[in-house]
N, C-alpha and C positions, 0 to 999 in steps of 0.2 A: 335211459340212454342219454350220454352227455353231448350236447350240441353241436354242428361242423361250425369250424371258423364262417362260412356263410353265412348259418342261421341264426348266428350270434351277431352278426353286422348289420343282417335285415332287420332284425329284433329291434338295435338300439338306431336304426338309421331313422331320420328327422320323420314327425308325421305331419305337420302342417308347414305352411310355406314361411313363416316368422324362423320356428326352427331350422327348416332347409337354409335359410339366407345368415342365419347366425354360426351356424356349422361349416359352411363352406364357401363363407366369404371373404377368400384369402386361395390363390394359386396352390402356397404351401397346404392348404389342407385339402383340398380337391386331388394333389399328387400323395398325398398319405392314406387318404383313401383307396384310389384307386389302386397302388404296392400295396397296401395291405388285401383288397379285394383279390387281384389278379395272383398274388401268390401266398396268401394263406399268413400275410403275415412278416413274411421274413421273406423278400425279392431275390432271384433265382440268378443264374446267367443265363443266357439262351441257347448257349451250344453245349456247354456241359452239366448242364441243371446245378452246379456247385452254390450254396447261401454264402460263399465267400468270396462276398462282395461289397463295395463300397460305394456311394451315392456321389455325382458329378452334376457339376449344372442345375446347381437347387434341387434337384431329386427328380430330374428329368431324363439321365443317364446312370448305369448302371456299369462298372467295370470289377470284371471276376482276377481276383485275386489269384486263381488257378493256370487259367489260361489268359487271361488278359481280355476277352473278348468283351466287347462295351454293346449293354443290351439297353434298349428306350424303353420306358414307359410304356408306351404305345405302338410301339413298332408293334405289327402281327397282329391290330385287335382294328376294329372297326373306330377307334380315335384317330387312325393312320390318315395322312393327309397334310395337306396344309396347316399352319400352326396357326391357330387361334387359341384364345384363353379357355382352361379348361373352365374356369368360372360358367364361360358361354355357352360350354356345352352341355354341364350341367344344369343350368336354366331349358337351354331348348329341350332336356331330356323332360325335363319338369312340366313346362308348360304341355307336350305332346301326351304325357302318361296321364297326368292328374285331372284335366279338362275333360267332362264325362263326357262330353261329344269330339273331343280333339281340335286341331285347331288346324286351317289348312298351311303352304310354306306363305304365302302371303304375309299372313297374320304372325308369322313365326318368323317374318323379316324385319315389319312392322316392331315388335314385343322386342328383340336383342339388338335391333339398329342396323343388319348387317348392312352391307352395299350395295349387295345383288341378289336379287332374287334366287338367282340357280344355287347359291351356296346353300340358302334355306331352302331350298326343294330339294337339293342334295343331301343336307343332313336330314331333314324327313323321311327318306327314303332310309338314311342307314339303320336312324331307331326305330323304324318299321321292322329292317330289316331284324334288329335285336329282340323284335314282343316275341322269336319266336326260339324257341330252346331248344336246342340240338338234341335228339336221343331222349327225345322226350315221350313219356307212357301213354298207351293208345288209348281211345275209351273203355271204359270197363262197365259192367253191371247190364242196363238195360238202357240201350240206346236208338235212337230216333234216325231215321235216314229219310231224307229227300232230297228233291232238287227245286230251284228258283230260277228265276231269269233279272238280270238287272242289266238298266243303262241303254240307250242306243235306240230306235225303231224295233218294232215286230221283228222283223227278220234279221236283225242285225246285236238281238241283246243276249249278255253275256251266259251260258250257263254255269249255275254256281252249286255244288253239291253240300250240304248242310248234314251236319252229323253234332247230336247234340244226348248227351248223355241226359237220363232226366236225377233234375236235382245236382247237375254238375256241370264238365265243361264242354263248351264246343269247339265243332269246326268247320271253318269254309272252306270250299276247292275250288279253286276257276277250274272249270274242267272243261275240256273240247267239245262234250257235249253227255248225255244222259244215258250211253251205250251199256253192254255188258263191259267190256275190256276197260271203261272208264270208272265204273261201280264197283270193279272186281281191285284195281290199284287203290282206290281209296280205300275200300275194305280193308284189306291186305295192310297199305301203311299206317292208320288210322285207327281201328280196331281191334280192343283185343281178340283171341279165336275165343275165348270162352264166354265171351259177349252175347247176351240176346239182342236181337235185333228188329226192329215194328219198321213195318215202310206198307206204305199204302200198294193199291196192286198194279203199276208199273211191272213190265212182265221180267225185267232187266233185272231184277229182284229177284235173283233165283239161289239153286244153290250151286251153280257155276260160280257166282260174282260172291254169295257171302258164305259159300264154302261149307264147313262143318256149325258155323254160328246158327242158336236157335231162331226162327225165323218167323214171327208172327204176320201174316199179312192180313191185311184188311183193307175190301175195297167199300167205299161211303158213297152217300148221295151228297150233293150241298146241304139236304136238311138235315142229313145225320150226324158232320161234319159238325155243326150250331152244337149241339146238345155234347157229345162226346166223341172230341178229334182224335182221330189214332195217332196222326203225328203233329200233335198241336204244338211242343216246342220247336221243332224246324218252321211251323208256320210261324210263332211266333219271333223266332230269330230273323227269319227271312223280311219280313215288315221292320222289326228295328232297325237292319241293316240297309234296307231302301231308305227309311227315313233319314239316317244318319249321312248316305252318300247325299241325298238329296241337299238337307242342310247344310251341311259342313265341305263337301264336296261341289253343290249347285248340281249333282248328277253327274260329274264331268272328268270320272277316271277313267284311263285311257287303258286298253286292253291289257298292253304287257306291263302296267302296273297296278292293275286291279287284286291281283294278288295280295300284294304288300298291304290294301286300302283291307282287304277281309282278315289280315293278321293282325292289323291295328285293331279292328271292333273286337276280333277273337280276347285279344289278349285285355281286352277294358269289361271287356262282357265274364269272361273267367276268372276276373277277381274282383269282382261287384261287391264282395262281403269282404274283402281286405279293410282290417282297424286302420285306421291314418293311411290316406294315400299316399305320402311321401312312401310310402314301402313297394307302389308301382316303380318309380323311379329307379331304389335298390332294384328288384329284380332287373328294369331293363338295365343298368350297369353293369351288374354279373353278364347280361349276356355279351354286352359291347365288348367285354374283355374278351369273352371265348369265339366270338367268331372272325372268321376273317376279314381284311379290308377291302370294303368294297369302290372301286372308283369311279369318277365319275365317265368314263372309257367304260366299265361292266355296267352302268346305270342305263344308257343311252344306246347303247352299239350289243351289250353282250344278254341283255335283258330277254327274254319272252315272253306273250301271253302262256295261261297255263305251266307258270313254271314249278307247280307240283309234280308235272309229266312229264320235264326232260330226260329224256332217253330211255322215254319208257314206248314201246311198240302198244299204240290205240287204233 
């Protein structure tokens, strides 16, 4: 089977940071990548999908020779915003994918020189927002389910539901909390139905919540847990992922964007065997193209805790 223009671009895109810096140290190539990224090669219009089109504005504008209509770069992808150099962006995408503990916006104001803080807490937030791939395949095979608690006091720390396929990828959920109606949506968006499923015996663990899924339960003592954990990869994701908020965070993400902080480890954690990390970067680019622009009005004001669950009845 012969390659998509995609897996062709990830394939030859830079793997170490010397390459990163020699390939895309120039505007012009950072906007040749991205037209070629975002449309396969040969840039679209936006109203009429016509390739008859021709380049304006050093290849920052697009106008269709059909209709006339002048499409951006960037308009409609998560680059939308304020004009800074793409060079910069591609660095901050870099420094945030490739750093196996990530870097906070601090440090990612610090690294590109910006002015102000909130711009680098802003674009942290957007390539957070890109680790995670639209219509993306549930767990499949034999998969691990539990829940954790991070951040905060006793009564006050977050629940976060762990679902981790063994020998593959995982997943975090902020979740309102460790119910059936909460189990049953992560199920549901999360795993495949022909998935088996291990969870320890939490009674929410039913087949209400995981449905027609094979359903192994097992309840442990703390000594049996030592010798042979039933769900030992959600334990062990759940302990990486405290360690990582703790270090790299100081412990100190804030509910309605604790979310984004467990798509970032997700998305470092499910490609741990990628050859050359410069290919973290590729992927987050493909996504920045495909999703929308988020601003910093949606970041502040339109935000929630648990935004896995919006409009979903818990």
């Amino acid at each position: 089977m012969s390659e998509t223009h995609h897996e062709t671009l990830w394939r030859g895109f830079p793997k170490t940071l010397l390459e990163f810096e020699e390939r895309f140290g120039t505007e012009a190539a950072c906007r040749e990548y991205l037209a070629s990224c975002r449309w396969n090669g040969r840039p679209r219009c936006g109203r009429c999908d016509s390739d008859h089109v021709w380049s304006e504005r050093g290849g920052t504008l697009y106008e269709c020779a059909q209709c006339g209509h002048q499409t951006s770069l960037t308009s409609g992808t998560l680059f939308h915003g304020p004009r800074k150099p793409l060079r910069l962006w591609f660095r901050a995408i870099w420094e945030i994918c490739v750093h196996r503990h990530g870097i906070s916006a601090a440090d990612l104001q610090r690294i590109l020189g910006l002015g102000s803080y909130e711009t680098a807490w802003a674009w942290a937030h957007r390539i957070r927002r890109a680790m995670v791939r639209e219509n993306r395949d549930g767990l499949q095979g034999s998969v691990q389910v539990d829940e954790t608690y991070v951040g905060g006091k006793k009564r006050d720390k977050a629940t976060v539901l762990v679902a981790a396929e063994e020998g593959g990828r995982l997943r975090l959920i902020h979740a309102p909390g460790n119910h059936e109606d909460c189990i049953k949506h992560v199920a549901e968006d999360t795993i495949e139905t022909d998935a088996a499923v291990k969870t320890d015996g939490h009674a929410a663990y039913n087949a209400r919540t995981l449905a027609a899924r094979n359903h192994d339960v097992k309840v442990q003592s703390a000594a049996e847990k030592k010798t042979d954990d039933h769900v030992q990869l959600c334990h062990w994701a759940a302990a990486s992922l405290k360690r990582w908020l703790l270090g790299t965070h100081h412990g100190s993400v804030s509910d309605k964007h604790l979310q984004s902080s467990l798509d970032e480890h997700a998305f470092r954690h499910n490609r741990r065997k990628t050859k050359g990390v410069g290919r973290l970067v590729a992927r987050c680019l493909e996504n920045m193209l495909s999703r929308q622009p988020l601003t910093m009005h949606q970041l502040i004001q339109d935000t929630h805790q648990c935004r896995a669950f919006e409009g979903v009845p818990y």
